[in-house]
Every structure is written in structure tokens, then in C-alpha cells.
Backbone bond lengths (Angstrom), bond angles and torsions (degrees), N, CA, C in turn:
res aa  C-N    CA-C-N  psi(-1)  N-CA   C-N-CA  omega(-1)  CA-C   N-CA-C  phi
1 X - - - 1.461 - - 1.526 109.91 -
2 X 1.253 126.03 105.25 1.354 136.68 144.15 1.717 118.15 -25.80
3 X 1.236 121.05 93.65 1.445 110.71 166.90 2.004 127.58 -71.13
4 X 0.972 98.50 138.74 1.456 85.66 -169.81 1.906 102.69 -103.22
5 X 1.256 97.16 -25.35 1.818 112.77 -162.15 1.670 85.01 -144.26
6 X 1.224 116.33 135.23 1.616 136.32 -178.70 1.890 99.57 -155.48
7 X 1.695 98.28 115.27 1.038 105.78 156.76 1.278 107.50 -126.19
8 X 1.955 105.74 162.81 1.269 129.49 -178.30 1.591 121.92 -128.42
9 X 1.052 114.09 97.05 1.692 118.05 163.69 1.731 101.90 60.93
10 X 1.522 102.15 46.37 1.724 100.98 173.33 2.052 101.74 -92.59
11 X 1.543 80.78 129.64 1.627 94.30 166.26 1.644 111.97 -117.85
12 X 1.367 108.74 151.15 1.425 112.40 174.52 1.379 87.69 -156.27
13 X 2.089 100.46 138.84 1.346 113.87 179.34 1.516 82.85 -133.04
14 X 1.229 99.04 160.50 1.416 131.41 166.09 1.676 123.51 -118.43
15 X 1.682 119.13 60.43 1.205 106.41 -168.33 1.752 109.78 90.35
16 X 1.169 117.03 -142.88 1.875 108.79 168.41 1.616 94.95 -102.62
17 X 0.901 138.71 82.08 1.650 145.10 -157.55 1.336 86.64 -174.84
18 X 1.735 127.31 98.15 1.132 130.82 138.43 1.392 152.23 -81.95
19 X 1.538 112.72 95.41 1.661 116.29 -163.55 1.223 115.92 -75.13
20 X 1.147 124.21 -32.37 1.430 129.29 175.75 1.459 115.31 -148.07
21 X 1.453 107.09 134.28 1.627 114.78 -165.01 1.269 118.70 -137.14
22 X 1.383 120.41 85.06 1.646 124.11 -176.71 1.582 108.94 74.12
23 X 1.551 110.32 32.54 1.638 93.90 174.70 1.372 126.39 -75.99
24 X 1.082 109.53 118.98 1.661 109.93 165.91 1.599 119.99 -106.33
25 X 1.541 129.30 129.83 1.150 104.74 166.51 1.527 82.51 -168.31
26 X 1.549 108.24 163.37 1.345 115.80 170.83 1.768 118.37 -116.28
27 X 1.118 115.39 145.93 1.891 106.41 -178.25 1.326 85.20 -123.06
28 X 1.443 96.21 169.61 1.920 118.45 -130.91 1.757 85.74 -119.58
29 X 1.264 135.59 155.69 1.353 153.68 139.31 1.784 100.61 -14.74
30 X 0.920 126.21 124.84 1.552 118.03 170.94 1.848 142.49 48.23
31 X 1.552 91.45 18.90 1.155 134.40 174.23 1.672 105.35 -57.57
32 X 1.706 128.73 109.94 1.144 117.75 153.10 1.452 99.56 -82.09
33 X 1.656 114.63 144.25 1.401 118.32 172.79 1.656 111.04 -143.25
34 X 1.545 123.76 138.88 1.429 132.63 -150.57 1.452 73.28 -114.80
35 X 1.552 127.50 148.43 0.893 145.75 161.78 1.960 111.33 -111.40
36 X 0.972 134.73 74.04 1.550 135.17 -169.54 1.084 129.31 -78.33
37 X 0.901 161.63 -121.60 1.744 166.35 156.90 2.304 120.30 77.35
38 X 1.071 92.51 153.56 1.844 82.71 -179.48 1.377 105.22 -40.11
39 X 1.363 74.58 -165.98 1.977 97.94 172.13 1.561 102.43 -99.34
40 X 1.811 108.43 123.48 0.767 109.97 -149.06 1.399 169.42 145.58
41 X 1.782 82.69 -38.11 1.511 100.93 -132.64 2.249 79.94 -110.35
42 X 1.418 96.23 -12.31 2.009 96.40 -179.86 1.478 109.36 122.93
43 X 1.537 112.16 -16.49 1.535 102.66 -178.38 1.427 131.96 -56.73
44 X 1.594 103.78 -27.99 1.514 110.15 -169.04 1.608 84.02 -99.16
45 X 1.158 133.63 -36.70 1.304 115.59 172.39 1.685 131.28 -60.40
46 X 1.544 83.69 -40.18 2.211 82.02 154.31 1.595 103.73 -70.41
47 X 0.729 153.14 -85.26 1.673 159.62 -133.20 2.155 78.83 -71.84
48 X 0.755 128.04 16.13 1.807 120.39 -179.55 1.720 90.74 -113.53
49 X 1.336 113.50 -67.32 0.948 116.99 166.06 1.934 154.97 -40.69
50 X 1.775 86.93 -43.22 1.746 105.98 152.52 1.281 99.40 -55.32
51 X 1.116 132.91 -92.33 1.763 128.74 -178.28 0.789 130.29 -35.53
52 X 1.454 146.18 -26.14 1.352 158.88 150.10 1.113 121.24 125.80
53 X 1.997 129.85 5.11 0.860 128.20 179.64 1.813 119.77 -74.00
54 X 1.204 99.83 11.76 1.781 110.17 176.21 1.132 88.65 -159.49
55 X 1.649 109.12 141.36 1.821 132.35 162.16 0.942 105.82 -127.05
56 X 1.803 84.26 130.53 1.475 102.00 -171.01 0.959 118.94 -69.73
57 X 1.906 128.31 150.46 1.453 135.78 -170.27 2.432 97.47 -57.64
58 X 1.004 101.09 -29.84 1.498 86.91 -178.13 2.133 90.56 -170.92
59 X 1.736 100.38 174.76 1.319 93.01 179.18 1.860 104.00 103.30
60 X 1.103 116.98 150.31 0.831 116.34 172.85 1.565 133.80 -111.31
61 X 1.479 140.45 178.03 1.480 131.67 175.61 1.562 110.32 -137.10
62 X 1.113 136.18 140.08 1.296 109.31 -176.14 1.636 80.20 -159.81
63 X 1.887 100.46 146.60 1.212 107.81 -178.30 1.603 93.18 -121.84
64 X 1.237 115.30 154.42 2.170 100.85 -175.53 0.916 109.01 46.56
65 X 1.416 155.40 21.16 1.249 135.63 -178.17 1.873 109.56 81.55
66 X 1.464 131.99 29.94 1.172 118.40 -167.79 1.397 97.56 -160.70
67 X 1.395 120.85 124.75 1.724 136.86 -131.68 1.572 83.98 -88.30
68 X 1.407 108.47 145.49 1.670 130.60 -174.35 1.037 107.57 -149.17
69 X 1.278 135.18 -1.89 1.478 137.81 163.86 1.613 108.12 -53.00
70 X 1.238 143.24 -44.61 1.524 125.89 -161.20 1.634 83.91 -127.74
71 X 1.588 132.43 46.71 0.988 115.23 140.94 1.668 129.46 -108.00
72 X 1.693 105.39 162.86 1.946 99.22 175.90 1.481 107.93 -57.66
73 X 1.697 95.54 150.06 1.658 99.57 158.66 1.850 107.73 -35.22
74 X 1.192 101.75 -69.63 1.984 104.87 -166.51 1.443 103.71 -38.08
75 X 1.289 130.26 -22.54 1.723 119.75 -164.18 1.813 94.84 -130.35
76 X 1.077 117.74 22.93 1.285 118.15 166.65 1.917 96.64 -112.31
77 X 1.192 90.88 -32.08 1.651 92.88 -178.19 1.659 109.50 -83.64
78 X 1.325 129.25 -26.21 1.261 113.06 170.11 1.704 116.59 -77.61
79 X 1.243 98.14 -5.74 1.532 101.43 -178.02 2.010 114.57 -85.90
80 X 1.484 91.96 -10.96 1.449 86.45 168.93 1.504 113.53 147.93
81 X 1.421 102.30 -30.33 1.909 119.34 178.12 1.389 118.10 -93.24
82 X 1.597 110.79 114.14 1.201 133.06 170.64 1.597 106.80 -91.72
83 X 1.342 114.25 155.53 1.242 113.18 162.64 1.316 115.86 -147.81
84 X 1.496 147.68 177.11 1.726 150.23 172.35 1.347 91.84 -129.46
85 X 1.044 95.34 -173.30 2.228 102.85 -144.74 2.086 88.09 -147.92
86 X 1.293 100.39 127.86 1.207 139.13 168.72 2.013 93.94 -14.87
87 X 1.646 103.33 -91.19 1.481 109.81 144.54 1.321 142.10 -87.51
88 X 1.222 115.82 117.09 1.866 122.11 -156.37 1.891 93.49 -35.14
89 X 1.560 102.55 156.56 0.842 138.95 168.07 1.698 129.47 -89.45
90 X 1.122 113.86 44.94 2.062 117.52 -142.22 1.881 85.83 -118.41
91 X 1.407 89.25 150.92 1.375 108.01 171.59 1.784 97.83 -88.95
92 X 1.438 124.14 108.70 1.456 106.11 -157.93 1.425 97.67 -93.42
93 X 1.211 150.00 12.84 1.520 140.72 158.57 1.585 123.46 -96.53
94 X 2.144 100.96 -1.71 1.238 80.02 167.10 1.830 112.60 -104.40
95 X 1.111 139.22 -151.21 1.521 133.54 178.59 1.473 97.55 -95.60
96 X 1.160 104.64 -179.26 1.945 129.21 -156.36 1.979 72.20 -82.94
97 X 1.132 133.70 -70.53 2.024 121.87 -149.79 1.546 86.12 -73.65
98 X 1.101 141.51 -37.58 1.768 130.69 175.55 0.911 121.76 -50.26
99 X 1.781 121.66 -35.74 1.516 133.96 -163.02 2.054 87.42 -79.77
100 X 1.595 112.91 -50.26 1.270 101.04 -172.06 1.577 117.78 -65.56
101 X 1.159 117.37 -45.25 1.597 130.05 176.26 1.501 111.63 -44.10
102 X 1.502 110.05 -19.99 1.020 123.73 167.61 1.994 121.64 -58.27
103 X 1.467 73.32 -63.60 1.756 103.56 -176.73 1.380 109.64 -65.15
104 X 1.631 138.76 -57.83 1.415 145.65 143.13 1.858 106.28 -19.21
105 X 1.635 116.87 -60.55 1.415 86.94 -169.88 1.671 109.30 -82.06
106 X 1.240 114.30 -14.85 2.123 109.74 163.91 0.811 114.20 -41.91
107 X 1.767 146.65 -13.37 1.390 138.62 -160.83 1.465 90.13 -125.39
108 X 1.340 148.22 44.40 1.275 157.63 167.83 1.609 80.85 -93.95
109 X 1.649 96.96 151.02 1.603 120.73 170.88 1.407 108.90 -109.64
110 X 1.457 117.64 -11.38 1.266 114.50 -171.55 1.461 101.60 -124.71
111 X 1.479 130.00 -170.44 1.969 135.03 150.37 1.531 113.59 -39.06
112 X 1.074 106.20 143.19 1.584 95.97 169.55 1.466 103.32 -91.32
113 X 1.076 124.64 173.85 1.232 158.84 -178.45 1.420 121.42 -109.20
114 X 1.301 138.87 96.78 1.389 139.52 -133.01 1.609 95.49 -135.02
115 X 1.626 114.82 28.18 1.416 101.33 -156.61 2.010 90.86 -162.02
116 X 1.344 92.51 8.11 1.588 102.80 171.88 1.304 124.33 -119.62
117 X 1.674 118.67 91.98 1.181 123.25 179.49 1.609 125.41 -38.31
118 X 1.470 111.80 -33.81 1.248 105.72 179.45 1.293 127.84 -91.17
119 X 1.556 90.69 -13.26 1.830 95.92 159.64 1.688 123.94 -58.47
120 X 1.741 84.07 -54.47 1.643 86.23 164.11 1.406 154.55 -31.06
121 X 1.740 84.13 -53.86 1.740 114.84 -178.55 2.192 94.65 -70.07
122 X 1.080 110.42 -35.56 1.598 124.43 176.02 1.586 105.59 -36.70
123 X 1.796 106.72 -77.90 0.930 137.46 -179.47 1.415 115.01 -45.51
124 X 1.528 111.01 -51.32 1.573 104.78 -172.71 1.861 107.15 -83.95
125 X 1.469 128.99 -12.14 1.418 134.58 175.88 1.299 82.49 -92.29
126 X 0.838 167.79 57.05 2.153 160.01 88.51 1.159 98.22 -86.97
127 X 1.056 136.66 -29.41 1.643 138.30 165.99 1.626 101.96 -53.66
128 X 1.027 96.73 -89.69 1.981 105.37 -176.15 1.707 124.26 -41.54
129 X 1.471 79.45 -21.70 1.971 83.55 -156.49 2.012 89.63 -89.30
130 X 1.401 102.13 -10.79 1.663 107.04 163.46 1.189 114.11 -86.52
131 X 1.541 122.48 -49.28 1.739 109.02 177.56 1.589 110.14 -71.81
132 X 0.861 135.73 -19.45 1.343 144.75 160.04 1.645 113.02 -36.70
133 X 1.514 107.55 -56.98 1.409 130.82 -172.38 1.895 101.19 -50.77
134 X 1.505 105.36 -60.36 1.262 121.48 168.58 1.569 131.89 -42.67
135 X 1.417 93.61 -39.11 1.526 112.70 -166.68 1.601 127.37 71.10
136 X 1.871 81.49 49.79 1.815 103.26 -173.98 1.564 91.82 -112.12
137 X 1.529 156.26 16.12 1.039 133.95 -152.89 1.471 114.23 -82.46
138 X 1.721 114.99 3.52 1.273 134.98 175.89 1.687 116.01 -75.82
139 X 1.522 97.20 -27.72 1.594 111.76 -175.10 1.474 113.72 -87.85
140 X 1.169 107.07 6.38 1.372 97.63 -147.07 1.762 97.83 -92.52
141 X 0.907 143.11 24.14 1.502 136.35 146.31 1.503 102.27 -126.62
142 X 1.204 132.63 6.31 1.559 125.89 -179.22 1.760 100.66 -84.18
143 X 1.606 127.70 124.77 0.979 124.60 152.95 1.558 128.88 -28.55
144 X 1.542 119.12 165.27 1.186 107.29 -167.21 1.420 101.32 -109.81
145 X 0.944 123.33 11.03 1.515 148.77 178.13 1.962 107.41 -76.13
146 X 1.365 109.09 -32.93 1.267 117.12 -170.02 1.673 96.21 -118.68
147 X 1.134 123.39 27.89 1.586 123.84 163.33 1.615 121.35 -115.12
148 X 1.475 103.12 161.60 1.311 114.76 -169.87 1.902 94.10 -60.48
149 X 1.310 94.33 -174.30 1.909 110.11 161.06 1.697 103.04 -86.18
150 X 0.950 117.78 -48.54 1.503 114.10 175.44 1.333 119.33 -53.21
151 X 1.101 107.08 -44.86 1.338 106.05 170.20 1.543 124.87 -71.32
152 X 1.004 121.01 -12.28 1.519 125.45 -167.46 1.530 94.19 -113.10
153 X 1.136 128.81 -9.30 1.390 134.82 151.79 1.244 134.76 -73.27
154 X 1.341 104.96 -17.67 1.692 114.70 166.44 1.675 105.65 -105.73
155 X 1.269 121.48 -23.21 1.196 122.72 -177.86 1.929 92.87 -65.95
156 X 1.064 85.70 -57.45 2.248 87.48 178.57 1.542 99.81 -45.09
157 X 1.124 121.33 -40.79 1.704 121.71 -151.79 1.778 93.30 -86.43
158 X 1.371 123.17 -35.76 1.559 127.32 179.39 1.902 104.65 -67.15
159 X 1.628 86.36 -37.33 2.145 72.80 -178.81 1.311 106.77 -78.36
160 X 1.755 131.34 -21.54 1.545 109.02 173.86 1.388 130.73 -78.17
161 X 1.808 97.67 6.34 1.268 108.39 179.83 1.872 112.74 -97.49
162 X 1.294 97.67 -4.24 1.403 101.58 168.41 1.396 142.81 -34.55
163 X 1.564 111.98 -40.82 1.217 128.11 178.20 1.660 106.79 -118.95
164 X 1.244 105.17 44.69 1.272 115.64 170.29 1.474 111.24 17.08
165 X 1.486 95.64 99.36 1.869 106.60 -173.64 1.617 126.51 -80.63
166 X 0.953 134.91 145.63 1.447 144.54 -174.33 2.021 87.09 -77.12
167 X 1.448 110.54 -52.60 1.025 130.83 179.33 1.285 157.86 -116.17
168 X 1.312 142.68 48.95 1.120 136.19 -144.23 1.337 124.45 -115.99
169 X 1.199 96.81 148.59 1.562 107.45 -162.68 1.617 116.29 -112.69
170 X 1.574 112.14 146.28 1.763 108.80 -158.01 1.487 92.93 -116.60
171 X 1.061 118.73 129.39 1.781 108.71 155.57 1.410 114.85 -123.32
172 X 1.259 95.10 117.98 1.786 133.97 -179.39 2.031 92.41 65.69
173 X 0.632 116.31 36.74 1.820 103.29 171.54 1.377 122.64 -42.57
174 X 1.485 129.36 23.33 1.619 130.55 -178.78 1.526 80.22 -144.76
175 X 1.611 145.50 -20.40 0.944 106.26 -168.89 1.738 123.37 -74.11
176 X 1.378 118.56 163.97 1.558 107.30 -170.82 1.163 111.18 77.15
177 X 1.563 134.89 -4.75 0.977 127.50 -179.72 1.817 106.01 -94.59
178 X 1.238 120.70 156.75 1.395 126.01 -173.61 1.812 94.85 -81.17
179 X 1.697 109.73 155.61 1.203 116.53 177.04 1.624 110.93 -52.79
180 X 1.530 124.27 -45.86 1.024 130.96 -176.09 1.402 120.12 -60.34
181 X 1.507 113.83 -24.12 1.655 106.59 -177.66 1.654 108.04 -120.45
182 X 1.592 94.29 28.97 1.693 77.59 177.56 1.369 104.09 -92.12
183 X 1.175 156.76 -19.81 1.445 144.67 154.83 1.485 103.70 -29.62
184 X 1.394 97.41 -81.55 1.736 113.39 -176.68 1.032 107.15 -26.08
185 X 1.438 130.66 -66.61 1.230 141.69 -162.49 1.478 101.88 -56.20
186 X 1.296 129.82 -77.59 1.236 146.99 -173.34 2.195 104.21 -51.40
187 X 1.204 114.19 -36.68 1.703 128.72 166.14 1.421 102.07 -40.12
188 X 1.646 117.06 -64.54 1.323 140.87 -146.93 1.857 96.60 -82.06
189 X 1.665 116.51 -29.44 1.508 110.28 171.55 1.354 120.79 -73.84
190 X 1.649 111.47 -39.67 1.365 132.33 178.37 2.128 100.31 -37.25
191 X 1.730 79.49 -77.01 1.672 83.16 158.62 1.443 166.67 -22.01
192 X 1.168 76.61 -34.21 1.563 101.61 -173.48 1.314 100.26 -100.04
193 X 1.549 132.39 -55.60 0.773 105.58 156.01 1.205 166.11 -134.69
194 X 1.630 97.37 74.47 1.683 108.60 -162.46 1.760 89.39 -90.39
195 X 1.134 127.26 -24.23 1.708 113.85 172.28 1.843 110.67 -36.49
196 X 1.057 101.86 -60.03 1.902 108.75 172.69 1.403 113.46 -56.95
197 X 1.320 119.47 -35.67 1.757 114.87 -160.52 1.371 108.69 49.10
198 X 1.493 110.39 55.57 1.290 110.38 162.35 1.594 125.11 -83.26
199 X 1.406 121.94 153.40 1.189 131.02 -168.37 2.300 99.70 -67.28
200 X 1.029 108.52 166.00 2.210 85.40 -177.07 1.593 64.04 -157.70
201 X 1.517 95.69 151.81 1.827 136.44 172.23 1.612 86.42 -154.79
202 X 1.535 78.35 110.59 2.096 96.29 156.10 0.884 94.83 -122.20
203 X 1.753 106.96 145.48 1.555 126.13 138.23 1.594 125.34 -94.22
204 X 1.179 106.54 129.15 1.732 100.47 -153.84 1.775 80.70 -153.97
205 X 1.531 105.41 144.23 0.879 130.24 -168.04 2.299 103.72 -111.90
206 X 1.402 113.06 -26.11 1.031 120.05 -173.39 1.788 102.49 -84.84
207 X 1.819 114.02 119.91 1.480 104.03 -175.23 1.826 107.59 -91.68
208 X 0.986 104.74 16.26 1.536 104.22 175.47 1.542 102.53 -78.78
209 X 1.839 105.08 -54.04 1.376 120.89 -178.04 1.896 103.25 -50.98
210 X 0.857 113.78 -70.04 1.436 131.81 169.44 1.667 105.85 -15.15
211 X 1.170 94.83 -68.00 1.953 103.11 -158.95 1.530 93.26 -86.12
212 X 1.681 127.36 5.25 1.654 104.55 172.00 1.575 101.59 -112.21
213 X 1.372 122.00 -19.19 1.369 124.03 168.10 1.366 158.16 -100.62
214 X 1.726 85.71 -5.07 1.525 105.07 -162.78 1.760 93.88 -106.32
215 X 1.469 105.75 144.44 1.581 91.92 170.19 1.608 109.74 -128.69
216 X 1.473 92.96 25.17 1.599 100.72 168.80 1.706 93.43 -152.34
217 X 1.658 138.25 147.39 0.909 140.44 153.54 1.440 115.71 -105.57
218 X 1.457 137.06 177.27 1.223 156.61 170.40 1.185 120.55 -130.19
219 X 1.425 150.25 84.25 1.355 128.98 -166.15 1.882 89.90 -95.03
220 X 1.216 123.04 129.20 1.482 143.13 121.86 1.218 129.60 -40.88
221 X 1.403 112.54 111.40 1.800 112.83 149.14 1.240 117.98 -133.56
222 X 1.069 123.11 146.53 1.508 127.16 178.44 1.870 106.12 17.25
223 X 1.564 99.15 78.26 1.307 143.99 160.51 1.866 97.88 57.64
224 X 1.110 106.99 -11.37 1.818 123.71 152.01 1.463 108.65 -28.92
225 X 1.687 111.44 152.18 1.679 112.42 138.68 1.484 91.71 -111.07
226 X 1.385 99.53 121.08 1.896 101.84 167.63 1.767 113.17 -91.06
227 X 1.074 111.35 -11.35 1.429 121.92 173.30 1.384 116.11 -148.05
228 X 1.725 111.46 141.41 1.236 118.63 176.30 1.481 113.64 -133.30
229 X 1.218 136.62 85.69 1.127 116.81 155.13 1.719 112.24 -159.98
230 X 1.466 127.84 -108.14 1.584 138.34 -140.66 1.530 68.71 -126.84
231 X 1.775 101.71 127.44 1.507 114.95 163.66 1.626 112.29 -35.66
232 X 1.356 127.22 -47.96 1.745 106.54 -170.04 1.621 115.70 -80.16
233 X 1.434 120.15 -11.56 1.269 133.99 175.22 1.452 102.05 -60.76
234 X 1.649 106.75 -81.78 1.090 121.57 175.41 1.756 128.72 -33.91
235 X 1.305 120.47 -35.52 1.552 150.58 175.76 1.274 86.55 -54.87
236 X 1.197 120.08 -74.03 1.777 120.05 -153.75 1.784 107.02 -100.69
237 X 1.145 108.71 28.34 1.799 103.51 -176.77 1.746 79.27 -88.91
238 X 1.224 119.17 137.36 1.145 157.82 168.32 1.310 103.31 -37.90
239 X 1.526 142.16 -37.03 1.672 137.42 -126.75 1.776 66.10 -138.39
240 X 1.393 134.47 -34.56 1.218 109.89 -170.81 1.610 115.25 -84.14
241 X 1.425 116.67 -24.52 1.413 132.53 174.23 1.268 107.48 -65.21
242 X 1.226 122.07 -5.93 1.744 107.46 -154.86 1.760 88.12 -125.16
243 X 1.629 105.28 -25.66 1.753 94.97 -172.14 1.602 111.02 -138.77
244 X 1.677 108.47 22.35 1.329 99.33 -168.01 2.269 82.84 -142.18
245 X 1.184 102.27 -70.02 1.818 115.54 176.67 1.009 116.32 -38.59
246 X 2.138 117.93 -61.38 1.459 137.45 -137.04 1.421 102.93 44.03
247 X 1.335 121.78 47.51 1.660 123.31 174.71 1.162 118.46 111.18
248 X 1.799 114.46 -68.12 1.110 116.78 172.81 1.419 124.18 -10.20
249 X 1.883 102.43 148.36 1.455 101.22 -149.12 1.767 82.84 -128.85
């Protein structure tokens, strides 16, 4: 097994509030992985931490073999890790291809250039050829102000795909979504982005979503992994039914 992401004995407290406690674990080359547990329970606080928007009290992070624990989001993200945000992240007065043209010119190394048509025309065809991916190319001058939640949930999930990730990570990507389109919804990410074969860590609270996409789970508790393995294992381990499911199958 190829590791792509290897952590070691990272803790993070908050006060006597423990989010994460001695986690170690490594995820694999092309690994879908469900991150599960209450609210609470450390997932969004690990997935805060992979990205760099929290460092951990001790422990290490390493992506390839090369330490990411005490780096910024901006240089954790050129190194390979994308992520989407619980509630989208969108400039909501400009349209769904503006919000990306946005995201495409953030990954400039130098000034932009605000005065080069063909940069432009650049910028907005990496724009399209992402809502496209989705099967938004209808949205793509409609503000985000006049869109569903589903939709503005894949529009978030198309800008972390911007810099084409080694790794990327989803938090809750079905939530807000209606019962009827969370397949769809979740179909249309698979999609999008299996062109990259990027490595994916969701945290998702829905176990239907869970047991049709994930081919490794994590259940979390009190900053714990209480379970590790293959969504139907994990589903019925006893310690996860009783403090992570309440049954649910």
C-alpha cells in the first residue's frame, strides 16, 4: 500500500474538550474514505488540521512523506490538498464561472494581469471545462444568489478541484441536499473527479451515502478512531452502533 497522507500520534484539545487523541493512521493512493461519528466527535477537526487551518497540539502530518503539520492552508494547498467547506465558500453576487475564475487566478505565483484578454479567455475555459465536469454548464453565468444548496455545493466542490488535488477532502458534501438528489449529487462528485484520481476523505453524516461510496470508513469518538475498516464491517461493529449509528444500518 502506497501511503498518500500518514499521520502520527496528533492530539488537539480545546480546553478539557478533546478533538483528537493519539491519532495515527495512514490513507492509501486512491482511497475513497467516509469520515463518520456525532457532532463533535474530531472529524472536522482532523480534516481542519490536514489542511492546515488548525495545528495540532503535537504529532505529526505528512503528505508523500513531507511534514504538513505546521504549514498555512495556501502552502498546504499548493502541495496537493484541496478541500470544500461544510457551507460553500462562494462569492454569492458573483455567477457559478466568476466564483471559479476566481479560484483558477488564486493559484497564480506571480500579479495577475487584469489587462490580458487571453489570460482571461484561459481562466474562464478552466472555469467551464469544471462546471461541465459536474454537469452545471447551464449555471454558468447565473449568480449564486439565484441557486439551489446543491448546487452551490458542487460549485464549492468544482473550486477545490481547481488545482487538481493529489488529495481532497469533502465536508458533509450531501448535506442540504434533498433526499432525492443525494445519490445524484454525490454520482456527479465521483465524476468529476475521477479524471485526476484523486485520493477523497468525506465527512458525511448520511449512512446510505457512506455504505454506497466509501470503500474504507473511520468512525470517530471523542477525538478516537473507534472503527477502522470496509463500510459494512464498520456499520455493524457494535461500539459504532451504540456511539456513532444509534443502530442505523
Amino acid at each position: 500500500m502506497t501511503s498518500i497522507l500518514s499521520v502520527r500520534g496528533i492530539d488537539k484539545r480545546f480546553g478539557a474538550v478533546v478533538a483528537a487523541d493519539a491519532l495515527n493512521l495512514d490513507i492509501a493512493v486512491g482511497q475513497r474514505v467516509s469520515l463518520i461519528g456525532a457532532n463533535g466527535a474530531g472529524k472536522t477537526t482532523f480534516v481542519n488540521m490536514v489542511t492546515g487551518y488548525l495545528k495540532p497540539d503535537a504529532g505529526s502530518i505528512a503528505l508523500e512523506g513531507a511534514d504538513i503539520g505546521r504549514r498555512s492552508p495556501r502552502s498546504v494547498a499548493r502541495l496537493g490538498i484541496s478541500r470544500s467547506f461544510q457551507i460553500p465558500q462562494l462569492f454569492i453576487d458573483l455567477t457559478a464561472a466568476e466564483n471559479l475564475v476566481v479560484a483558477v487566478s488564486g493559484m497564480r505565483q506571480h500579479p495577475l494581469s487584469l489587462v490580458s484578454p487571453a489570460e482571461a479567455r484561459g481562466r474562464r475555459d478552466t472555469a467551464l471545462e469544471l462546471l461541465a465536469r459536474f454537469g452545471l454548464s447551464e449555471m454558468a453565468d447565473r449568480p449564486i444568489s439565484e441557486l439551489a444548496g446543491g448546487v452551490r455545493k458542487l460549485i464549492d466542490i468544482a473550486m477545490a478541484l481547481v488545482r487538481r488535488p493529489k488529495l481532497l477532502l469533502l465536508d458533509e458534501p450531501t448535506s442540504g441536499v434533498s433526499a432525492e438528489e443525494k445519490f445524484a449529487t454525490m454520482d456527479r462528485v465521483i465524476h468529476a473527479v475521477a479524471p485526476d484520481a484523486a485520493t477523497i476523505i468525506f465527512v458525511e453524516h448520511d449512512m446510505e451515502i457512506v455504505g454506497r461510496y466509501a470503500d474504507r470508513v473511520l468512525a470517530f469518538y471523542q477525538g478516537r478512531i473507534l472503527a477502522d475498516g470496509d463500510p459494512r464491517s464498520v456499520l455493524q461493529d457494535p461500539e459504532v452502533r451504540r456511539y456513532v449509528t444509534g443502530g442505523a444500518q
